[in-house]
N, C-alpha and C positions, 0 to 999 in steps of 0.2 A: 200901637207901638208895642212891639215885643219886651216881653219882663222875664230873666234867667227863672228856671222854674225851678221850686223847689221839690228834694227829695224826699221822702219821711218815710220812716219803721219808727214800728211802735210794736213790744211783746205783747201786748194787751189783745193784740187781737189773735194771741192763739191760747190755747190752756195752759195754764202754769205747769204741767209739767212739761209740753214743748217748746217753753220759751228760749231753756238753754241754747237745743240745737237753731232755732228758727236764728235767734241771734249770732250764734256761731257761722253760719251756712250766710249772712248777711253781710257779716262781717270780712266772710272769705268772699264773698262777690264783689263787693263798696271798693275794697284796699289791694284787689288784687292777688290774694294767695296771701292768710295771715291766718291762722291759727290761734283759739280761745280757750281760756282756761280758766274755772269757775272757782278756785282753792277748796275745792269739795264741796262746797255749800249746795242744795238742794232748791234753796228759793233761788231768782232771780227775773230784774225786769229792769227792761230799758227800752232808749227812744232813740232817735238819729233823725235830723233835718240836713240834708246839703244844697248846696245853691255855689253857681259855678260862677266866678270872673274872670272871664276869658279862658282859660287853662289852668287857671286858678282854683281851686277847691275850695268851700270853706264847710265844714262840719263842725253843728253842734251835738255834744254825746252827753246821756243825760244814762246813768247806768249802777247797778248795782256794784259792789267789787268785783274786781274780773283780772286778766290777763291777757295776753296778746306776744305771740311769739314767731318770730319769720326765721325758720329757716336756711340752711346754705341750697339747702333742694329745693325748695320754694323760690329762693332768688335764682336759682341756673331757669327754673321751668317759665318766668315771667321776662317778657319783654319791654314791660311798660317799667320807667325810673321814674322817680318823685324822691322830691325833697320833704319828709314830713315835720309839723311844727305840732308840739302839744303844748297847751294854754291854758291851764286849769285858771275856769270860775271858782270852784267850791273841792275843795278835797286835795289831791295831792298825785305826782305821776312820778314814778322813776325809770328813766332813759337808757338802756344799756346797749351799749355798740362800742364796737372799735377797743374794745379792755377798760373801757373806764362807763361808771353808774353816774348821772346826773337826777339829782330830785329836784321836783319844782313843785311850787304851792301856786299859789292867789297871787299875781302880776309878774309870774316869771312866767319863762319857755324852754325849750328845746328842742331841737332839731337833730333828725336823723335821716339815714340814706335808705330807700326801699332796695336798692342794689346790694346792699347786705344785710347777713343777719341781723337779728336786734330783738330786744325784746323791751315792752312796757309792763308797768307794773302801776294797775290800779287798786291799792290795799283799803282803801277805804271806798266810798261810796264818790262817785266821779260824778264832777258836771266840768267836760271841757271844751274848747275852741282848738278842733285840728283842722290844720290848713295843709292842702298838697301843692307842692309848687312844679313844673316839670323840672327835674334836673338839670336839662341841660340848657336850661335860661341861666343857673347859678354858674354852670363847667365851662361856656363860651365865653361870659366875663373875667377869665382865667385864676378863678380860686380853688386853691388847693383844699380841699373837704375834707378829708381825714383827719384832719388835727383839730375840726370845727364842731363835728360830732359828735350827741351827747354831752354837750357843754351845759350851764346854766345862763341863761340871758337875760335882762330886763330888771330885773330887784334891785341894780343899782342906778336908775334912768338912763338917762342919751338915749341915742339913737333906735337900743333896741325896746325902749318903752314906747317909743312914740313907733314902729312898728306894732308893737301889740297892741296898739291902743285904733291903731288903724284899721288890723285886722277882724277886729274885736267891732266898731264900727261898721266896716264892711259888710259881716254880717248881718249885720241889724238891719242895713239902710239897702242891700243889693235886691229883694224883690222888689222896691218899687221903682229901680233904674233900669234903664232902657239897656240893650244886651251892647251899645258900642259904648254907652259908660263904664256896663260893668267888666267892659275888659280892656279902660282906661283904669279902673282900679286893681282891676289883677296886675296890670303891668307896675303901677306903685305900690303894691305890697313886694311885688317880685323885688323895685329896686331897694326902697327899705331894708328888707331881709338880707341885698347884697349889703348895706350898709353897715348893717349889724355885725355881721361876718367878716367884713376889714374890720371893722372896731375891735372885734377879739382877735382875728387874726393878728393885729397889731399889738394887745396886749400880752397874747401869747409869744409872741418874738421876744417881745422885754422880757420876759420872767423865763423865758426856753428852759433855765438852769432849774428855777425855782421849782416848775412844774416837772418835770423829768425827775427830783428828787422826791416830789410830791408824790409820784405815781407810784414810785421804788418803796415808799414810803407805806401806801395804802396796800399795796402786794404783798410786802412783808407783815403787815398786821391782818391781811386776810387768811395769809397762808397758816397764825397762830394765834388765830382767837381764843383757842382752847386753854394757852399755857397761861396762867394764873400769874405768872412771873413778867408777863410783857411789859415792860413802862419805856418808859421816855428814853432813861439813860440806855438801857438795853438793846433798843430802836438803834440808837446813835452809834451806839460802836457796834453794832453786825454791819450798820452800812458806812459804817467809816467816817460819819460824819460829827458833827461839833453838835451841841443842845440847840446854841444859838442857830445854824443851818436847819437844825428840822425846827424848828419855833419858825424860823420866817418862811417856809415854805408854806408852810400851815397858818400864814398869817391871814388868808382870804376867807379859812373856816372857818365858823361863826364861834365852834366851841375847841378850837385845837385839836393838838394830838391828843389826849387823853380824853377828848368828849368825840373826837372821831373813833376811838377804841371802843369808847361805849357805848355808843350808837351801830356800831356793825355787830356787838355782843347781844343788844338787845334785836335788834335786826331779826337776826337770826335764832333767838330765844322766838321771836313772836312768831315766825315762819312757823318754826316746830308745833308752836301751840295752836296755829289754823288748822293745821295740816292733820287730818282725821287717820292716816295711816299711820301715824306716830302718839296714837291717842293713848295706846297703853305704856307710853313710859312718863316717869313720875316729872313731874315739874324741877326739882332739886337734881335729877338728872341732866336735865335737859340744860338745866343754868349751868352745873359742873360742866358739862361738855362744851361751851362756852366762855369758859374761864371765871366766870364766877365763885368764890370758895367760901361766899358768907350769904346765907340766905335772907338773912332781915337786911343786908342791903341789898340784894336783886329784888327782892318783892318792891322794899321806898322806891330805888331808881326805874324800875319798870314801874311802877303807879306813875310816877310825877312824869314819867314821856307818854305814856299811852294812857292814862287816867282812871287803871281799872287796876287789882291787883291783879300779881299772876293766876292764880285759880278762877278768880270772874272773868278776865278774859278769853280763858279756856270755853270754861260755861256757856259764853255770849259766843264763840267762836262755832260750839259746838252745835248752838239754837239756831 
């Protein structure tokens, strides 16, 4: 009896200074036209198993920090669509498609369209479960995808945990299933995922307003991170709205307006401190250009999110 066979890379087996490309040139093979990106760093090693249910993909990626970026000449030049799901085990991914970033840790997900640009972002050290679905098993069930995009799913249960928990399963248990099981499971991950996807589609209909101000919301504080001045009240009357209206819009994130303000300052403070082209300017600059105007709190509040101060993570960034 036939068993779906598995895929496997492994950088191990070429020398640490070709591992980049070898992973890179793997990665543009596996995904169809994707693009990698190392944040300068000099080491790197990773691994990749897939194993197929039915049309179904499932990939585990076990991997240094990296990057991954598609595209609008990348999507014209490929014919193949897929729906992709990233799962992180261990570490953390952030989703960007369609104007909006979704981050997922340890029991979330998200999903993006290979027919558009997009990029992920693996800042830390990745161990994830990506799964491809073919697009157009989600587009004949007549769901509208754009608005589904880059969302976060699963951290609050229903339906889209016991998806993940399925997929997650799947992989474990598809080498030793016979190749018409295993694409009796790909077609239940497939329905799953559509499940998931009314579920938010349906939540997103209720909040249409909330989100839409949400969004107006996250644009206006990216477009001025830098101004020292940005708060709450100032937020509310550029967009004409009331305290109460942005407080409930922001009522789904974990830390509000003012812990989403300082989570896209540090964000973006950490960027600069990976990033070896921007090595020569000073740490205090780099928090000032970020709206920062007090340095004994950027150093506390960047320790207590990222557990290092600003200069050790430079050091570790730079090692």
């Amino acid at each position: 009896m036939a068993h779906p066979a598995v895929t496997t890379m492994n950088t191990d087996q070429v020398s640490p200074a070709e591992r980049p490309g070898f992973w890179a040139d793997w990665i543009h093979r596996l995904f169809h036209g994707l693009d990698s990106d190392f944040y300068g760093d000099e080491g790197f090693d990773g691994r990749m198993a897939s194993v197929r249910a039915g049309d179904v993909v499932l990939t585990r990626l076990e991997a240094s920090r990296h990057r991954v970026l598609r595209s609008s000449a990348q999507v014209r030049q490929s014919e193949v669509g897929y729906l992709k799901i990233v799962a992180p085990w261990v570490g953390c991914a952030g989703v960007e498609q369609k104007g909006r970033e979704a981050w997922v840790s340890a029991d979330q997900w998200s999903i993006y369209d290979t027919t558009d640009s997009y990029a992920v972002a693996n800042p830390v050290r990745a161990e994830h479960l990506i799964v491809m679905l073919p697009r157009d098993r989600l587009v004949e069930r007549g769901l509208a995808l754009d608005p589904l995009m880059a969302r976060r799913l699963g951290g609050s249960g229903g339906v889209a945990r016991i998806a993940l928990e399925t997929m997650r399963n799947a992989y474990r248990e598809l080498p030793g299933m016979s190749e018409t099981a295993a694409r009796g499971v790909g077609d239940a991950i497939t329905q799953l995922v559509h499940l998931a996807m009314l579920d938010l589609a349906g939540i997103g209909t209720a909040q249409t307003q909330r989100e839409a101000l949400r969004e107006r919301i996250k644009q206006h504080v990216g477009e001025r991170l830098g101004d020292p001045g940005l708060t709450v009240d100032g937020i509310a009357l550029a967009l004409n709205c009331s305290r109460r209206q942005l407080y409930n819009a922001f009522a789904e994130e974990p830390d509000g307006v003012a812990g989403y303000i300082l989570h896209r300052r540090l964000e973006g403070c950490r960027r600069c401190l990976d990033d070896r082209a921007q090595a020569h300017r000073s740490i205090t600059e780099i928090a000032f250009d970020f709206g920062f105007s007090n340095m004994a709190h950027f150093s506390r509040v960047f320790r207590a999110h990222l557990g290092l101060p600003p200069s050790d993570y430079r050091r570790a960034a730079a090692a």
